[in-house]
N, C-alpha and C positions, 0 to 999 in steps of 0.2 A: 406397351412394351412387352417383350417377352422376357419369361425367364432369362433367357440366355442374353439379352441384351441389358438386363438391368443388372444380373453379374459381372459383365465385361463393365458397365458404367460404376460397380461400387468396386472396383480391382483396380479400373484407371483413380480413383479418386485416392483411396488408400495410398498407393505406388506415390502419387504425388505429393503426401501428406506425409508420408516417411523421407522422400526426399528433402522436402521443403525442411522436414527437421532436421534431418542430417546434415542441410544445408549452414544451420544458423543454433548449431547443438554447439556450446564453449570449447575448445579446443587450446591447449596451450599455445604463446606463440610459435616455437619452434616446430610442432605437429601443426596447427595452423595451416603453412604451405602446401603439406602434401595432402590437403582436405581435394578429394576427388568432386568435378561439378555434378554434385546426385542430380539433379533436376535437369542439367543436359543431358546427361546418361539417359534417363526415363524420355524426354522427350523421344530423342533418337530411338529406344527400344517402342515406344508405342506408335513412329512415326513408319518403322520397320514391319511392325504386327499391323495395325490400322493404316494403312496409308490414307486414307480420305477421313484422318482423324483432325477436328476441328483446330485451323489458327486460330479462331478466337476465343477459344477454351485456352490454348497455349499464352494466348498476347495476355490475359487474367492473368495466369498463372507467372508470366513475365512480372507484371505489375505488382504481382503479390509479393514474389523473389526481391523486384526492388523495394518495396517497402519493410521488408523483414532484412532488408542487409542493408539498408538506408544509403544507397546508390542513387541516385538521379534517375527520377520517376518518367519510365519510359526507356529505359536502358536494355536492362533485360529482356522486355516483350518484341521489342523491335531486333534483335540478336536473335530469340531464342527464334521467331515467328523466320527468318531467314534461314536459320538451320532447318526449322522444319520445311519448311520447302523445296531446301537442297535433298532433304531426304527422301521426302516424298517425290520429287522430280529422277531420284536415280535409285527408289526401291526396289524394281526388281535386279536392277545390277548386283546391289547390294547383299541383298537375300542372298545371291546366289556364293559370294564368299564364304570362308571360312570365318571361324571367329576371329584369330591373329590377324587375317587381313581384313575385316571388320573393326580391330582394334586399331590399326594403323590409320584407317578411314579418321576410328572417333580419335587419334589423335593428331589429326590434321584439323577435324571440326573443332576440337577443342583449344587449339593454337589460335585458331580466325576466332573464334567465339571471344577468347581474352584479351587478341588483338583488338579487334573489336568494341570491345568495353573499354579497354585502356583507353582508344583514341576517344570515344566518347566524352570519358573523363579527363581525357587529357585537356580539350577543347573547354570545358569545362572550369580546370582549372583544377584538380584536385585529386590527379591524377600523381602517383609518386610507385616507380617500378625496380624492383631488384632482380637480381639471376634467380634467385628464388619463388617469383610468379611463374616462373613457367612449368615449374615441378608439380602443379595441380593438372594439366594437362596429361605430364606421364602416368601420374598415377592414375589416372581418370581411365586412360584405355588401358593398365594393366589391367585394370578391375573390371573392362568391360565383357572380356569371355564370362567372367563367375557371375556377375551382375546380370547377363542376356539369358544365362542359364536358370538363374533362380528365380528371373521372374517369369520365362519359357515355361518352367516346370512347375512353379505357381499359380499364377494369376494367370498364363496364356494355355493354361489347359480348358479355360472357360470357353474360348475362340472355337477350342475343335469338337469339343463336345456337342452333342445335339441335346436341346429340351428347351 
């Protein structure tokens, strides 16, 4: 591997190691709701940067998410692994937006994403929703211009860099 690819491999690792803790870090309940999904965010930003970046590094990273939030094993990789796809299927449309309309995108994907999971669980059995699930969604794409920004200007200066 080269320099430059084994940078971009320990940048996507980190990126996903901070979300997954964001993900499952205590929060009171009433902050709770407006916990943003770090690890969709991330997915979407490196499916955005990488597009021929691995589902099955994502569908792990799914499995991981369910076992770290104790959700029905196989929830999250099969959700997150369709997101990726929808992104990677329309990345250069997407590129081409601005961040606001890129935020409206992830707040559409983050609606189906919890849609999503809900019915999973619902099916399941274990499944119980208020007006207040859907506020991680909003927050999710306010965050997502700062969020695309700081890992743009971080981690994605490895991408353009030569060495």
């Amino acid at each position: 591997m080269t320099k430059r690819a084994v940078k971009i491999v320990i940048s996507v690792l980190i990126s996903f190691l901070l979300a997954m803790m964001l993900a499952i870090i205590p929060l009171p309940n009433w902050l709770n709701w407006l916990r943003p999904e770090w690890v969709v965010l991330v997915v979407i930003y490196w499916m955005l940067v990488l597009p021929c970046f691995s589902l099955a590094f994502i569908c792990l990273i799914g499995l991981l998410l369910d076992v770290l939030t104790g959700t029905i094993l196989g929830a999250h990789a099969l959700v997150l692994v369709g997101i990726a796809y929808f992104i990677a299927r329309f990345n250069r449309r997407l590129r081409l937006f601005g961040l606001w309309q890129q935020a409206l995108v992830v707040l559409i994907v983050i609606i189906g994403y919890q849609a999503l999971l809900f019915w999973i669980e619902s099916i399941a059995g274990s499944a119980l929703i208020v007006w207040q699930y859907w506020l991680t969604s909003l927050t999710s794409a306010l965050l997502w211009p700062f969020l695309f920004l700081l890992l743009d200007r971080g981690v994605g200066n490895f991408l353009h860099t030569r060495s």
